[in-house]
N, C-alpha and C positions, 0 to 999 in steps of 0.2 A: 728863538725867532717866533712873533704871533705868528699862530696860523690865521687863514683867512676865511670868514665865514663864508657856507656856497653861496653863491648870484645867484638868483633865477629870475628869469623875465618871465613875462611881465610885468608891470608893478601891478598890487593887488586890485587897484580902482577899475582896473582893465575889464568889463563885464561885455564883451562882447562876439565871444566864442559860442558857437553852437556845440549840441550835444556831441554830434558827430565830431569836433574837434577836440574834445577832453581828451585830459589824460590821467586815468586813474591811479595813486599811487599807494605803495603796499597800506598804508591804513587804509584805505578802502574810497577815500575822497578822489573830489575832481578837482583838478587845476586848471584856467583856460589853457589853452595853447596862445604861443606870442604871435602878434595879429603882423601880418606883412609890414615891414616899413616900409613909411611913406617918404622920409627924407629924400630929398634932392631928385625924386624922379624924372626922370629924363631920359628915358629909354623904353618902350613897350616891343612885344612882340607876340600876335598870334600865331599858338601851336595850333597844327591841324596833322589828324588822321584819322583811320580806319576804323570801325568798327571791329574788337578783334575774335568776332564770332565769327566774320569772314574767312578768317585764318584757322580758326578752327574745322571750320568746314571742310577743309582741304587739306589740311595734314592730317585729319584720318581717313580723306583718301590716297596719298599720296605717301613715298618713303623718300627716306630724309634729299637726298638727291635730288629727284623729279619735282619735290616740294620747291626748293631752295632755288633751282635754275627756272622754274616760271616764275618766282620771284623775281629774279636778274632778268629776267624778259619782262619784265611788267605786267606778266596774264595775272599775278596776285596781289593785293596790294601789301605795301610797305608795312613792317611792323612796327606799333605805335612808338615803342624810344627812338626806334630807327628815324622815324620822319622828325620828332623832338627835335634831334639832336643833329639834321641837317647830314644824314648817315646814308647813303645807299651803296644798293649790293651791285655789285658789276661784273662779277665774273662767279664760279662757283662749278669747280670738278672734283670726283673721283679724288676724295683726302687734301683738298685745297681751297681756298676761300679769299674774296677780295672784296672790299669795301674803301671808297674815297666819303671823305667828311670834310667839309668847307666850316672848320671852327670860325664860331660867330659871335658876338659879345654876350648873349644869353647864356653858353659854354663857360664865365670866369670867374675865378676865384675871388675873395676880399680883396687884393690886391692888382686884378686884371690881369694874369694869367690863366691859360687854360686850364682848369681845375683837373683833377687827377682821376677823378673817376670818369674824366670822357676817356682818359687812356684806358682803364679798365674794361667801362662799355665796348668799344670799341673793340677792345682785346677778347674778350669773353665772345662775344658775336662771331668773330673772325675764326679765333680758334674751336668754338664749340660749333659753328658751321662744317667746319675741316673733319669735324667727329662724327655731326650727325648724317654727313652724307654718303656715311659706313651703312649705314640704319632702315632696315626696309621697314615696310608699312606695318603698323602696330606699334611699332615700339620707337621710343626719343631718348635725348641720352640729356643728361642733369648735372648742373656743372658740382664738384665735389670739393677741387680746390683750385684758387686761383694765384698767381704770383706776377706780379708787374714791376719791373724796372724800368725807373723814369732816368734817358741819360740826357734828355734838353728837355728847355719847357718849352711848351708852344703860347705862342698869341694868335688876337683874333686876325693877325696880318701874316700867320704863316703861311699862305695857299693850301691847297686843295691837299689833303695827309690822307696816304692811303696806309692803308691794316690789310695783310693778308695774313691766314691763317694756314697752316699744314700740319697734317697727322704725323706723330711721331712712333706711335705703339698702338694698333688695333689687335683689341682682345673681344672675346664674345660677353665679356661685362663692363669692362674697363678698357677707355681711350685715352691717350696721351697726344697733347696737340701744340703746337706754339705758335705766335704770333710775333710780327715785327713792324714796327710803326715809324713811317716815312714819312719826314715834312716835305712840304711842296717845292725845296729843294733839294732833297734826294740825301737828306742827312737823318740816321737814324736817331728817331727821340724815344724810340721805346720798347721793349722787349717784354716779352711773356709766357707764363706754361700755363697750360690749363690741364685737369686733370677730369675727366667725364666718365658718367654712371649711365649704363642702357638700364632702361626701367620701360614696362609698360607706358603704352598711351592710353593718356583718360579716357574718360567716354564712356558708354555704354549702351546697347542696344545698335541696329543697324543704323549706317550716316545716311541721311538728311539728302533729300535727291535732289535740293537746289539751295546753294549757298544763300543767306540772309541777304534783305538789300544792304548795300554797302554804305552804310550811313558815317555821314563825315561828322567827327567830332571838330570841337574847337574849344580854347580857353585861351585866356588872354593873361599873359605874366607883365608885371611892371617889375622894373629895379632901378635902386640909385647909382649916381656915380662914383665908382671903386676909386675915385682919386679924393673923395671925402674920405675914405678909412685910409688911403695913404697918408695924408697929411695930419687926418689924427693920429696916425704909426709914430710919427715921425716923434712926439714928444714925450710921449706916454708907453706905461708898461706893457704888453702883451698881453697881462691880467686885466688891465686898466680897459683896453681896446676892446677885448673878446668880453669884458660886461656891457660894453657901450650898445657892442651888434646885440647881446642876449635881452637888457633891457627897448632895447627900440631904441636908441638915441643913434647907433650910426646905423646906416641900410646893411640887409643882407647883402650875402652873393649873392648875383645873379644865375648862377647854378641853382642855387636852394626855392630861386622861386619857380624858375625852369623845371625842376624835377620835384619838388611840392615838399620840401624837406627846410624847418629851422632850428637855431640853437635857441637851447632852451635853458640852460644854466652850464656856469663855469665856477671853479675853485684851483685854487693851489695844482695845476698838475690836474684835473680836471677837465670835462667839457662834457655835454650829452646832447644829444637831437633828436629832436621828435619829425615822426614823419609820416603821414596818413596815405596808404598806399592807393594807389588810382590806376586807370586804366593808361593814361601815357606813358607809364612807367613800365608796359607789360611787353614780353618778348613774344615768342613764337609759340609757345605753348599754352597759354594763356592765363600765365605766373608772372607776378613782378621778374624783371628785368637780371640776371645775379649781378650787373655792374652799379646798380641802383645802392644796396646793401655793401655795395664795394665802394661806392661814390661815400654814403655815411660815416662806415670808419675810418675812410681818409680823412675825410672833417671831423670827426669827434675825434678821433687819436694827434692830427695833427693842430688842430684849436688846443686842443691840451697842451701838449707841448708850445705851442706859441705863449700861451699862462705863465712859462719860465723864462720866456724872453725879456731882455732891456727894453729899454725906448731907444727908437729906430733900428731895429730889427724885426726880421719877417723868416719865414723856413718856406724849405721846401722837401718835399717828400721823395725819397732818393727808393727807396721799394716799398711795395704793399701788398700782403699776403693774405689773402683770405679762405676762410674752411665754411661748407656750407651746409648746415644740418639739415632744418624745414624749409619747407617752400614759403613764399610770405603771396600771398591776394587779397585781394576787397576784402574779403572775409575771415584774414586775420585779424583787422581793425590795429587801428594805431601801434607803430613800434616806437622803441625807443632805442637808440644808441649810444649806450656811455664811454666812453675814451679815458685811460690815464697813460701816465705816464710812469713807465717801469726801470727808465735808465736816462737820467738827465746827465750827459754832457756840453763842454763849452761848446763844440760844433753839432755832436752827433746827439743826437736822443731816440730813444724806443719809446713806443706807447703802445699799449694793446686796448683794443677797444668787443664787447658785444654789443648784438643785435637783438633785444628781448620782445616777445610778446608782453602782453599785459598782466600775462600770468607767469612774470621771469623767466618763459622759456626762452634759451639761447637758441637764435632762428641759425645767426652766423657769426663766427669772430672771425679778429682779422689782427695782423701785428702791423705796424708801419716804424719806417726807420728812416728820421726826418732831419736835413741839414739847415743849423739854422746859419744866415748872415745877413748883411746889413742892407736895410730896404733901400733894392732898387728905383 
């Protein structure tokens, strides 16, 4: 059988990435990054939040409890994925945690489903909440490993999906928590375990005797419509589709522009994404987000596996596991995430996907185990 040369988008004429958008590769060069598609837009939505120096300012004064519940009061504001992603906190006790999300078309995947890493986000918040409000002042807990089982998908018309999260095993290093996710009719779409690390809080010197002004971010995302990559599905190969989005001929998700992340090349069982980390991306500690890097290899491991699909076939992502080594911030600079495929079957497939800095450090890997059928 030929193999197939990789894709990589964009095509070379493409000269219109700034510095800060390259991507160095091991020879030493740069490549642009692929420029947002512009096809079929018809959709915008601005993001708004907080400044997350605010937040800083207050959970080194505050332990993880007292932090989290004037959050649920609203004396603090919302963390940046959190507001993204249309996410609040609503309740928050002693080993327990709750969160309602109004998934919205920003939220979907190439095919207009909820994409897999809101279940993640979602799950990771939920459960690593339920950890950190063990945790008195000084020190925060860092998610180590994550585990999602998706049993329905959701759409942008599920109603109001709430995540609450509970402790399962409190140690003086190590916490065990789970999470289970409601759609707005009271049918479980989602299951999860997190596993968390107490480690020091950053910082240094004494805090700050009056929190920064609360300065509102904004950014404005566009995306096309997911019923152009349906209908391209419908004829073509899964390799065929997944070069169409990496060269720019059909639109991303809507997720990827939502969360600032695109595909960047596909092959045979293949896929990788690049992804330039930002402040909407950042949770409570004021590190990218861990459902962000979870959101990634669900796209890179599952894009891969979609590379093995017929024409008019689509998958979907039945668990996703992730391990988490570095922290990733601004001041990583650009990651990338490569996805293959480790075990293709006619329904089931594995793909394991990392999370590298620019200097091939693995920040996070993750495994996903993805069922393919016939597009809905």
């Amino acid at each position: 059988m030929r193999s197939r040369r990789l894709r990589r988008g964009p095509p070379p004429e493409y000269q219109g990435a700034t510095a800060s958008r390259l991507w160095r590769f091991p020879s030493g060069k740069f490549a642009p990054a692929m420029p947002d598609a512009s096809l079929n837009i018809g959709n915008a939505r601005t993001l708004r939040w907080t400044d997350p120096g605010v937040l800083a300012f207050h959970r080194q004064r505050l332990g993880g409890l007292d932090f989290f519940r004037e959050m649920a009061r609203g004396g603090i504001p919302a963390v940046p994925v959190y507001s993204v992603l249309d996410m609040r906190l609503t309740d928050v006790e002693r080993g327990y945690c709750r969160f309602e999300c109004d998934p919205g078309p920003h939220m979907v995947n190439p095919v207009g489903g909820i994409h897999g890493g809101v279940y993640a986000i979602l799950a990771d918040s939920a459960a690593g909440i339920a950890a950190q409000s063990w945790i008195e002042e000084g020190f925060v807990t860092r998610t180590v490993r994550l585990n999602v089982d998706f049993l329905r998908p959701l759409t942008a018309e599920s109603g109001t999906v709430v995540c609450e999260g509970r402790t399962a095993k409190v140690g003086r290093t190590v916490l065990l928590s789970d999470a289970t996710i409601v759609d707005g009719r009271g049918r479980d779409v989602g299951r999860a375990q997190g596993t968390f690390m107490v480690v020091p809080a950053g910082g240094s010197g004494k805090p700050a005797a009056a929190p920064p002004a609360a300065a509102e971010r904004e950014f404005l995302v566009e995306w096309g419509d997911t019923d152009t990559i349906r209908r391209a599905s419908a004829g073509r190969t899964g390799f065929e589709v997944m070069s169409m989005i990496a060269d720019g001929r059909l639109p991303a998700a809507p997720i990827a522009q939502t969360l600032g992340f695109r595909l960047d090349s596909v092959g045979d069982g293949a896929a990788a994404f690049l992804c330039d980390p930002a402040e909407r991306q950042y949770n409570p500690l004021g590190i990218v987000h861990g459902g962000v890097p979870a959101t990634l290899i669900d796209s890179a491991a599952g894009c891969a596996v979609h590379t093995k699909l017929p024409a008019g076939y689509s998958f979907s992502t039945v668990s996703l596991t992730c391990e988490f080594f570095r922290a990733i911030a601004l001041d990583t600079g650009p990651v990338r995430c490569e996805g293959r495929v480790v075990k293709h079957g006619r329904q089931v497939s594995v793909a394991d996907a990392d999370v590298v800095d620019r200097d091939g450090r693995v920040l996070v890997r993750g495994t996903a185990t993805c069922l393919a059928h016939p597009l809905r």
